[in-house]
N, C-alpha and C positions, 0 to 999 in steps of 0.2 A: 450389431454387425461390426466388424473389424475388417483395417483395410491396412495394407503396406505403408508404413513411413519413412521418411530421411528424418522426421526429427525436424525441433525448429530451424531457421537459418536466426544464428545466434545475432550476426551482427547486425540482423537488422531489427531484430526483439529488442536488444541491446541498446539502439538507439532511442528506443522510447522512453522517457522519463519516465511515462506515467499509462499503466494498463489496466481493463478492466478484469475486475474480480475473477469472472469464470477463464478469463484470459491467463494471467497469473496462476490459476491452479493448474491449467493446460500445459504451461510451460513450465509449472515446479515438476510434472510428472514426463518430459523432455516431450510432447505431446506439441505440434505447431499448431496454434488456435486455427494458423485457417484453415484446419483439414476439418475441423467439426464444423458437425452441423446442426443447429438447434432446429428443437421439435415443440412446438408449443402441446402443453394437455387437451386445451380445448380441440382441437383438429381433428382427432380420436380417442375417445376414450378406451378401444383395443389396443391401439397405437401406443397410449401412454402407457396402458396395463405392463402391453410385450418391454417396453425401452427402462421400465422401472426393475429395477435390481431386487427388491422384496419389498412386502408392504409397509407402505413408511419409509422408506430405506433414503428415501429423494425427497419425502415431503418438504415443498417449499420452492425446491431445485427444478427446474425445467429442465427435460431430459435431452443430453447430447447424442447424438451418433458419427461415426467415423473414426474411433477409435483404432491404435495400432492393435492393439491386446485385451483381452479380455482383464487382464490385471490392470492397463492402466482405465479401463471402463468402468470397474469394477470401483474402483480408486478413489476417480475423480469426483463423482457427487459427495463423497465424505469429506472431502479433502473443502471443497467450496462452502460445505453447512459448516464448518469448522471457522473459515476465513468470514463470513455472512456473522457471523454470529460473533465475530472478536474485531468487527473490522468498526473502529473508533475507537478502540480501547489500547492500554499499552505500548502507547506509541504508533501504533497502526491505524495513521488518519488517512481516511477518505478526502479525495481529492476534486470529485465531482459525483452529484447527486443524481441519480435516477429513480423513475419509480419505483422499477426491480432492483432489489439490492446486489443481483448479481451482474447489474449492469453500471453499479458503482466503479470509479477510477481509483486506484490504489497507485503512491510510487512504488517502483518494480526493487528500487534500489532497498526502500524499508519494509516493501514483503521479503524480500532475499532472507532481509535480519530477522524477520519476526518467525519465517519458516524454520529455522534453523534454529535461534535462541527460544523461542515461544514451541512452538508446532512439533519441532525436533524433526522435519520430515527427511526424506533422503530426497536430494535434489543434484540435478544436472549440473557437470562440470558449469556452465556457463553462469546459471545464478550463484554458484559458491563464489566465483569470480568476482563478479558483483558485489557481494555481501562482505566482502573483505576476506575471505575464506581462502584458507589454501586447501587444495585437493587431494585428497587422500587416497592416492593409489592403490591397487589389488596389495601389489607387491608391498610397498611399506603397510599396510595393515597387518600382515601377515609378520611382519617383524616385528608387529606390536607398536608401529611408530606413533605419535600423536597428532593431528592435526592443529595446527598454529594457528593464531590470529593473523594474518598478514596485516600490512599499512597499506588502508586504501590510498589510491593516487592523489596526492596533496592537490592543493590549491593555492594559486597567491590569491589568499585572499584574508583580510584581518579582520582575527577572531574574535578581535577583545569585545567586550560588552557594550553596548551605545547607549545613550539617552532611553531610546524607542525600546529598551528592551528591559528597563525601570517600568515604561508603563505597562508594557505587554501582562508585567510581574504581576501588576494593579489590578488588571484586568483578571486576569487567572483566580487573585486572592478574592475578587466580587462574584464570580462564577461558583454559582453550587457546587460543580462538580471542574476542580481548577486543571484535569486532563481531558475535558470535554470540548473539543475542536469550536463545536460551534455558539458551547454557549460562552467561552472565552472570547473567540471573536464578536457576538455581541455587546458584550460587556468593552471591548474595545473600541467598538463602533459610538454605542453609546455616554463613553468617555471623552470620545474626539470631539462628540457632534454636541457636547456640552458647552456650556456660556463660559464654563469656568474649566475649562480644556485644563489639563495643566500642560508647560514642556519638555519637549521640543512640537505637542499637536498641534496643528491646523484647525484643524478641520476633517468634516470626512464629504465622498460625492461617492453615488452609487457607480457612476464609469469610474472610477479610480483607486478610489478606498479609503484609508486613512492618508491626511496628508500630513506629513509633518518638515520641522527643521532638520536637514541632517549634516553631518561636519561641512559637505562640500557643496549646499544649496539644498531647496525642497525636493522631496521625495516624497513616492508612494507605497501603504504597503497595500495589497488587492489580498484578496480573500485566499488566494492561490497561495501567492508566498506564504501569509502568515499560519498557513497548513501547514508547508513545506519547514517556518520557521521553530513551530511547536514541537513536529515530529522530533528533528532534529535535538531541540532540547530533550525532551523526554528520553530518548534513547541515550542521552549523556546520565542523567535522572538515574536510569533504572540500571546504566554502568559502575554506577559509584558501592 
């Protein structure tokens, strides 16, 4: 079933650092998550038969309704088993767990990148914006023009490398798999929480995280940042 939309309201999508999975495919396909509406399998097995696109076609995916189009309906469960299925990998770390993987939190700013470099999808002026992306008009397509990197919006903030990020290195090189969000984060935890810590570490505490020295007093790094810190690296990583 398909129903009228305006489309997301960008600025306030915008303001969320950080969105869920089926959320993020909603609004790669210019689709405002809150027009849908999730339909669990169990509730009807007619219900699921009618809302599934062909057999298998969604396996895994709980079926939406309220779409604008039949094309972006048609779309979106592809688009999610896609994102489900690469999401910790390649710099596309997950940011909070749930039991359904498509109720995982992704930042919106490194799905933008991952859609675009990884995925190739077409997406809405607002996440090319995002993603550092300049947009590529009917008209200059048509001239054959190319689409640039733009400079994301700087920050004052200093990039150079710190103590904390020699051990993160540590941690990475004792993890099996040294782009693995959480088993890196372990391996950091259990470096901190060691007798023979090395510095700038503390220490670690489950409300807080890792605690360590940093230039301007102690500091924490929480499970959160050091998500946010990896992705970050990794996408410099897979620049070079």
């Amino acid at each position: 079933m398909t129903k009228p939309s305006r489309g997301p309201d960008w600025r306030h999508w915008l303001a969320f650092p950080a969105v869920k999975l089926w959320e993020a495919c909603a609004l790669s396909l210019n689709v405002d998550p809150y027009d849908l509406q999730r339909r669990d399998f169990s509730v009807s097995p007619q219900m699921a038969k009618e809302l599934a696109l062909s057999p298998g076609a969604n396996k895994g995916i709980p079926p939406f309704e309220g779409f604008p189009s039949p094309e972006a309906r048609d779309e979106f469960p592809k688009r999610l088993r896609l994102l489900v299925s690469c999401i910790g990998q390649a710099g596309l770390l997950f940011l909070s767990e749930h039991h359904e993987k498509v109720e995982w939190s992704v930042g919106l700013q490194e799905f933008a990148r991952w859609a675009i470099d990884v995925a190739h999808w077409k997406l809405p002026a607002g996440l090319f914006r995002l993603a550092g992306e300049t947009v590529r008009t009917e008209a200059s397509a048509q001239k054959g023009a190319v689409s640039q990197r733009a400079v994301p919006p700087s920050k004052s903030k200093d990039t150079r490398s710190t103590a904390i990020d020699a051990v993160i290195e540590d941690a990475r090189h004792a993890a099996r798999n040294r782009d693995d969000p959480q088993q890196c984060w372990a391996q950091l935890v259990s470096i901190a929480d060691s007798k023979n810590r090395p510095a700038p570490l503390l220490g670690y505490a489950d409300s807080d995280g890792v605690k360590y020295q940093g230039e301007h007093g102690v500091k924490f790094l929480n499970k959160f940042a050091f998500y946010k810190r990896l992705s970050r690296k990794l996408a410099k990583e897979r620049a070079r």
